[in-house]
N, C-alpha and C positions, 0 to 999 in steps of 0.2 A: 259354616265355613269360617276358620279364622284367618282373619288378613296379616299380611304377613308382607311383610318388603323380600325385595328380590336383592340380592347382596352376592356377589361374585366372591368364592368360599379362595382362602389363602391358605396350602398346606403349612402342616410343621415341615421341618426339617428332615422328618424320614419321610416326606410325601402324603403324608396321611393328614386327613382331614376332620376337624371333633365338628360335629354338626350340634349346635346350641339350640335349645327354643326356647323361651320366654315367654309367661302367661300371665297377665294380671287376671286372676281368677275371680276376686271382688268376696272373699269367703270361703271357703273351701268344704264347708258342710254344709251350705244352702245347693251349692254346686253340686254335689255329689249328689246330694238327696233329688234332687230335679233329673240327674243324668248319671245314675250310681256309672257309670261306664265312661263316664267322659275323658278322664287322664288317661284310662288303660286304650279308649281308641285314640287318642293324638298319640301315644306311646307305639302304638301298630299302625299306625299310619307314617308318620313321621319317622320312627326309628331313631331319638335323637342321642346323645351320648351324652350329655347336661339337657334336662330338664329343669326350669327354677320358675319357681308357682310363687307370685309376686303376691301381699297381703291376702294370707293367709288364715288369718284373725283369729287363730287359736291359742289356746293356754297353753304352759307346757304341761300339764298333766293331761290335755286331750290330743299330744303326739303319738303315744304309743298304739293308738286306734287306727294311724295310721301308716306304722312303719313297713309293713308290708306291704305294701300297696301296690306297689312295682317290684317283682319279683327280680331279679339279677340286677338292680341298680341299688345304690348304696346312697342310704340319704343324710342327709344335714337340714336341723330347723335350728329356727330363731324364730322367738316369740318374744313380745315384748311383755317387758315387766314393769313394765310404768304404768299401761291400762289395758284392763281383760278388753279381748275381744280388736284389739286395735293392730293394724300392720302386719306382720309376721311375711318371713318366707320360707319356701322350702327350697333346696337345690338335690335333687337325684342326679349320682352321676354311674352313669354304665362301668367303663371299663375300670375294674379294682386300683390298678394302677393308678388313674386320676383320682379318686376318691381317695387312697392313700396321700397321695400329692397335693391335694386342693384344701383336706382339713385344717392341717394348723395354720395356712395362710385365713380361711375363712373367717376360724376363730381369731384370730388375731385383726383383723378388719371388723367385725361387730361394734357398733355405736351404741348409744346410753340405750337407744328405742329398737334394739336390735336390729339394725340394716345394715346393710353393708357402707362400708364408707372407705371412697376411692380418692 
């Protein structure tokens, strides 16, 4: 079970609500290999509409093994280029609409180590 805060959800402005989840993963291919199924069941469980898989410690030449992962969500990574194997995230986002909307803000927030910087 992952713990999780209880957070009383605010619509947008047409009433609708984006349900976010957040995972520090800790690796993202020690992860999978122990539980190959474990994104795709929080995915089915959860139903989130942004997914974002915190230090994900991959290179960019080992993203494409994972672009499919999540079928009908639209992914964004950042791996860091400073040292293999260090930090990285992913954000999967569902509905086309945000993932149109969300990338050149994302890219344009990326820091030296690839993170997001707010």
């Amino acid at each position: 079970s992952i713990p999780r805060d209880t957070v009383l959800p605010i619509p947008y402005a047409d009433g609708k609500y984006v349900k976010i989840v957040s995972w520090f993963v800790n690796g993202l291919r020690p992860l999978l290999r122990k539980d190959p199924r474990a994104i795709a069941n929080l995915v089915e469980r959860e139903r989130p509409d942004v997914l974002c898989l915190l230090e994900t410690r991959l290179q960019e030449m080992m993203v494409p093994d994972f672009r499919e992962m999540l079928p009908g969500y639209t992914d964004h990574w950042s791996c860091s280029r400073v040292r293999k194997g260090y930090a990285g995230t992913a954000v999967f986002i569902r509905d086309e609409t945000l993932a149109r909307a969300a990338r050149p803000s994302l890219e344009q927030l990326w820091g030296e180590h690839k993170r997001v910087m707010t």
